[in-house]
C-alpha positions as protocol buffer text, in pm:
chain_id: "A"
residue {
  index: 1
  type: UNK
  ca { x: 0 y: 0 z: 0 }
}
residue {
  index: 2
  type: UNK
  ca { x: 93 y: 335 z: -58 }
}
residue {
  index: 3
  type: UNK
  ca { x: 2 y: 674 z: -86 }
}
residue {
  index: 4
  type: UNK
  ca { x: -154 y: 819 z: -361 }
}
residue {
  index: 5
  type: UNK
  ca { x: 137 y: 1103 z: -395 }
}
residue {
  index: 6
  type: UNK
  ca { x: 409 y: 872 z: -488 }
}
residue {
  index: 7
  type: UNK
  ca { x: 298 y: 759 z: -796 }
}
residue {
  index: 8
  type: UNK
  ca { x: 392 y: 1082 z: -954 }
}
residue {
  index: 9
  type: UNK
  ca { x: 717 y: 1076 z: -743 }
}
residue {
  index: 10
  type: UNK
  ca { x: 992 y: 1042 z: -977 }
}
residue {
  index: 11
  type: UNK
  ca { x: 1269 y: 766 z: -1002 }
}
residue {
  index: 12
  type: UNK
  ca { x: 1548 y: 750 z: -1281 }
}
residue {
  index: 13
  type: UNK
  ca { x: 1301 y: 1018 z: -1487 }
}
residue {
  index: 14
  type: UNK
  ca { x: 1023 y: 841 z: -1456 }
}
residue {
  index: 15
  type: UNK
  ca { x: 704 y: 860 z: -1249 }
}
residue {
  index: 16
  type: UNK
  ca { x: 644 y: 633 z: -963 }
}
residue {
  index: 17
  type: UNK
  ca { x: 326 y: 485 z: -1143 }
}
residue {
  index: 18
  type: UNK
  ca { x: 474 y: 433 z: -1454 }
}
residue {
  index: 19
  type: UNK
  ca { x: 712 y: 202 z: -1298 }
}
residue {
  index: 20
  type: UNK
  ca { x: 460 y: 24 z: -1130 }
}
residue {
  index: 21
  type: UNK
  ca { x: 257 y: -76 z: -1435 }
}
residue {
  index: 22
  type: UNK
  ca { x: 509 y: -195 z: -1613 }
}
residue {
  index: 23
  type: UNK
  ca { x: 613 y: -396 z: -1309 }
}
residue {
  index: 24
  type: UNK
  ca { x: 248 y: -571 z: -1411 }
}
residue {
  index: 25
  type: UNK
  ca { x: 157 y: -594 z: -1058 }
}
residue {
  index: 26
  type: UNK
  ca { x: -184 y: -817 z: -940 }
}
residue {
  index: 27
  type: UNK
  ca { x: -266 y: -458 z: -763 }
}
residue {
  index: 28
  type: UNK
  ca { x: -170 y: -151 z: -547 }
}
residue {
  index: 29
  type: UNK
  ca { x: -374 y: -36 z: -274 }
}
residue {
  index: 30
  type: UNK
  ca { x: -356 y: 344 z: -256 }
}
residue {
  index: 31
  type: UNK
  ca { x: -394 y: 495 z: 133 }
}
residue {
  index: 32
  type: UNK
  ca { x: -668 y: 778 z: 114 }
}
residue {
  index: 33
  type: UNK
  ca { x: -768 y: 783 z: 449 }
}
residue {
  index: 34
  type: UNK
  ca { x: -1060 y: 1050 z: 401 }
}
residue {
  index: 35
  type: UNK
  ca { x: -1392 y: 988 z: 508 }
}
residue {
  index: 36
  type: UNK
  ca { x: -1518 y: 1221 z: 225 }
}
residue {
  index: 37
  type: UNK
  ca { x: -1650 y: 1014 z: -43 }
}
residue {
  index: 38
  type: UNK
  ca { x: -1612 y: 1293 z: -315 }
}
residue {
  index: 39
  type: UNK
  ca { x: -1307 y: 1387 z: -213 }
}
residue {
  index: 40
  type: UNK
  ca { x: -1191 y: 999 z: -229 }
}
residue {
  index: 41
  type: UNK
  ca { x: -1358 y: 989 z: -578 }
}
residue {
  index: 42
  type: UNK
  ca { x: -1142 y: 1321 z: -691 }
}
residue {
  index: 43
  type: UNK
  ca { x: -823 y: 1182 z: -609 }
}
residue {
  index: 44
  type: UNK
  ca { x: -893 y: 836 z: -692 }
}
residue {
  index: 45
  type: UNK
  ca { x: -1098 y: 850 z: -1018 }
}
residue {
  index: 46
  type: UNK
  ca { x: -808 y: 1113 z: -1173 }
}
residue {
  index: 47
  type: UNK
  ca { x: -576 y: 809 z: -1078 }
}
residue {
  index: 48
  type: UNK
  ca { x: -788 y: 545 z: -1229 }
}
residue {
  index: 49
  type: UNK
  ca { x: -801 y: 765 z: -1572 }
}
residue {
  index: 50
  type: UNK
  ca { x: -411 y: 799 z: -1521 }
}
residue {
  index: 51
  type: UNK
  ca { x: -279 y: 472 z: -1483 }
}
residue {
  index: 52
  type: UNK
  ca { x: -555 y: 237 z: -1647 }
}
residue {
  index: 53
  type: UNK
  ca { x: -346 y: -42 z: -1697 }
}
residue {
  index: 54
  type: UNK
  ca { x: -263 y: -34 z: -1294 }
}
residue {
  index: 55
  type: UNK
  ca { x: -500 y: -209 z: -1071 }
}
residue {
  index: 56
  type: UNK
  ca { x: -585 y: 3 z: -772 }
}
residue {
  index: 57
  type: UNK
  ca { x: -823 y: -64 z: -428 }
}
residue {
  index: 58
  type: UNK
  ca { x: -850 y: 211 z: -218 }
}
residue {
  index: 59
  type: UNK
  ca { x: -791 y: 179 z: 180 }
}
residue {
  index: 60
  type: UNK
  ca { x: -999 y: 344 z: 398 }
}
residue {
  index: 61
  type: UNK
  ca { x: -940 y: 372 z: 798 }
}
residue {
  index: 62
  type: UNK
  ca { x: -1180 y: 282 z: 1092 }
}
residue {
  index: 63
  type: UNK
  ca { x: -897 y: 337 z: 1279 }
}
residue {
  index: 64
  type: UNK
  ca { x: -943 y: 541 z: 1623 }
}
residue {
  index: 65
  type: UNK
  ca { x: -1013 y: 927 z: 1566 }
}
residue {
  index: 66
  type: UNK
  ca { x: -701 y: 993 z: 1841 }
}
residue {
  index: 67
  type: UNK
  ca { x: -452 y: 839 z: 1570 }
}
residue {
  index: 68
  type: UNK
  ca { x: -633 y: 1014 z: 1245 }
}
residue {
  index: 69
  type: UNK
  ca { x: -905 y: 1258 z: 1320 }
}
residue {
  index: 70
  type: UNK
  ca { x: -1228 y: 1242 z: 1226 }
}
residue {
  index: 71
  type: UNK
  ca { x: -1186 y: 1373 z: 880 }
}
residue {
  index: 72
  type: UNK
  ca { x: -964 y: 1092 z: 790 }
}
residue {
  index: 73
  type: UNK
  ca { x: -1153 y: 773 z: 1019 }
}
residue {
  index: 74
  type: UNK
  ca { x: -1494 y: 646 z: 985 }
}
residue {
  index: 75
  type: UNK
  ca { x: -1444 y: 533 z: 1393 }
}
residue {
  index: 76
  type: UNK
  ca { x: -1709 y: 804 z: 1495 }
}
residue {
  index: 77
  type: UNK
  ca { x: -1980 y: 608 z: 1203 }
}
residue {
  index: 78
  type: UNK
  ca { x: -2164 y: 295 z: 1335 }
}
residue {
  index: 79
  type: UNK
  ca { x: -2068 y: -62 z: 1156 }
}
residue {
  index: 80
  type: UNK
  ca { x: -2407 y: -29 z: 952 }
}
residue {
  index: 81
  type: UNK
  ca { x: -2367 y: 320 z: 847 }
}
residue {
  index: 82
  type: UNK
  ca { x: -1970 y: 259 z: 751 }
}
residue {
  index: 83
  type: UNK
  ca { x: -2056 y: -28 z: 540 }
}
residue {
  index: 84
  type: UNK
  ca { x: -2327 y: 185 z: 374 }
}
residue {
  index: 85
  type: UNK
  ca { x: -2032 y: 427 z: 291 }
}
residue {
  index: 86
  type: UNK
  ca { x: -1814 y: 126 z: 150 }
}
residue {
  index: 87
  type: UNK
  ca { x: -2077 y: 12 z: -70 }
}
residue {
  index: 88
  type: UNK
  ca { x: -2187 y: 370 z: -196 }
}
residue {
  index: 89
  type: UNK
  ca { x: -1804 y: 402 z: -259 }
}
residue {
  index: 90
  type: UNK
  ca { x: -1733 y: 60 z: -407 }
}
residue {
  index: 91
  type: UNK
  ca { x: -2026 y: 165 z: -653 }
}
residue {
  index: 92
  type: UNK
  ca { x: -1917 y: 485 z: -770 }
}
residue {
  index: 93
  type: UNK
  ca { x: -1630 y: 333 z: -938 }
}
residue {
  index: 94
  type: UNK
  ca { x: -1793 y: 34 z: -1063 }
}
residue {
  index: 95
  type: UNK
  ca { x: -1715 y: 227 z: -1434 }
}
residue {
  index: 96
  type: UNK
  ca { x: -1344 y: 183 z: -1377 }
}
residue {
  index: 97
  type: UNK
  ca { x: -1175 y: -176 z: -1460 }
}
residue {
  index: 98
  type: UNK
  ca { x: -859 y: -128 z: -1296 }
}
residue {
  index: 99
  type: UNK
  ca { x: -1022 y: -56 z: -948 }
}
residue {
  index: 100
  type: UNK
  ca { x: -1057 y: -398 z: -744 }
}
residue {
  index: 101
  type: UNK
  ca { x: -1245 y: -287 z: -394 }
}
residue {
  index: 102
  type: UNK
  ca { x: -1203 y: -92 z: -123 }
}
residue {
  index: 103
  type: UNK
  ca { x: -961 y: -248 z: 191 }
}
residue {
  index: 104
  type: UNK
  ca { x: -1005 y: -137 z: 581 }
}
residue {
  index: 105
  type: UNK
  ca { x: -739 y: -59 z: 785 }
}
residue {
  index: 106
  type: UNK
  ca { x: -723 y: -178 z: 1045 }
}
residue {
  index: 107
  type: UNK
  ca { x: -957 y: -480 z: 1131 }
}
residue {
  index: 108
  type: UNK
  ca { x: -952 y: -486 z: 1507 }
}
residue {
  index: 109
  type: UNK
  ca { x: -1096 y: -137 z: 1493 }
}
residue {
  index: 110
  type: UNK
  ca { x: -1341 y: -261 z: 1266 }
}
residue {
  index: 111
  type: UNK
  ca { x: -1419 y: -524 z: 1499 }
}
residue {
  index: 112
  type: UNK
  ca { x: -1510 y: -319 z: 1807 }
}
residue {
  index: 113
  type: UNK
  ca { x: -1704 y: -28 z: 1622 }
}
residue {
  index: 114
  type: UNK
  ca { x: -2015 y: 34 z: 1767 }
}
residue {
  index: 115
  type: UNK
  ca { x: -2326 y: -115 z: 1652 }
}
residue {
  index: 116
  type: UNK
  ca { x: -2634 y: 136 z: 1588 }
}
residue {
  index: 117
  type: UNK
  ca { x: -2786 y: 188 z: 1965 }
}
């Protein structure tokens, strides 16, 4: 996994992403820990567009808001309404073959999120 700014870092003249197509990878999983789905769809679908022979999953965090905030964690969302995000986001780039899913991190704060009260 990575973040999303590296692919256009550049190594030996050549961007990040570039290299990792033609390394014909099974996938990357790009780190966009935003719990914004538009702003996940801006940087992601300009990244799907960019590098469509690159297959990309996009990680998303659950992870406590005292490590990321709450702009970047779905902790403060209940397990049913953060799985209504994941599928409204797997969805919106159901148009794009190179993207393969969306991947939590991490899955023991997944486990303990709270269930609707």
């Amino acid at each position: 996994s990575l973040h999303p700014r590296y692919l256009k870092h550049m190594i030996h003249g050549k961007p990040m992403g570039d290299i990792l197509t033609e390394l014909q990878l099974d996938y990357i999983v790009l780190m966009i820990y935003v719990s914004d789905i538009q702003k996940v769809s801006h940087k992601l679908v300009s990244l799907l567009k960019a590098y469509p022979n690159l297959f990309m999953a996009v990680a998303q965090s659950v992870e406590p808001e005292s490590i990321l905030g709450t702009k970047s964690s779905y902790a403060h969302y209940t397990q049913e309404e953060f799985y209504q995000q994941m599928t409204q986001m797997d969805k919106l780039f159901q148009d794009y073959p190179n993207f393969i899913g969306v991947f939590i991190q991490d899955w023991e704060s997944l486990r303990t999120m709270q269930d609707e009260d």
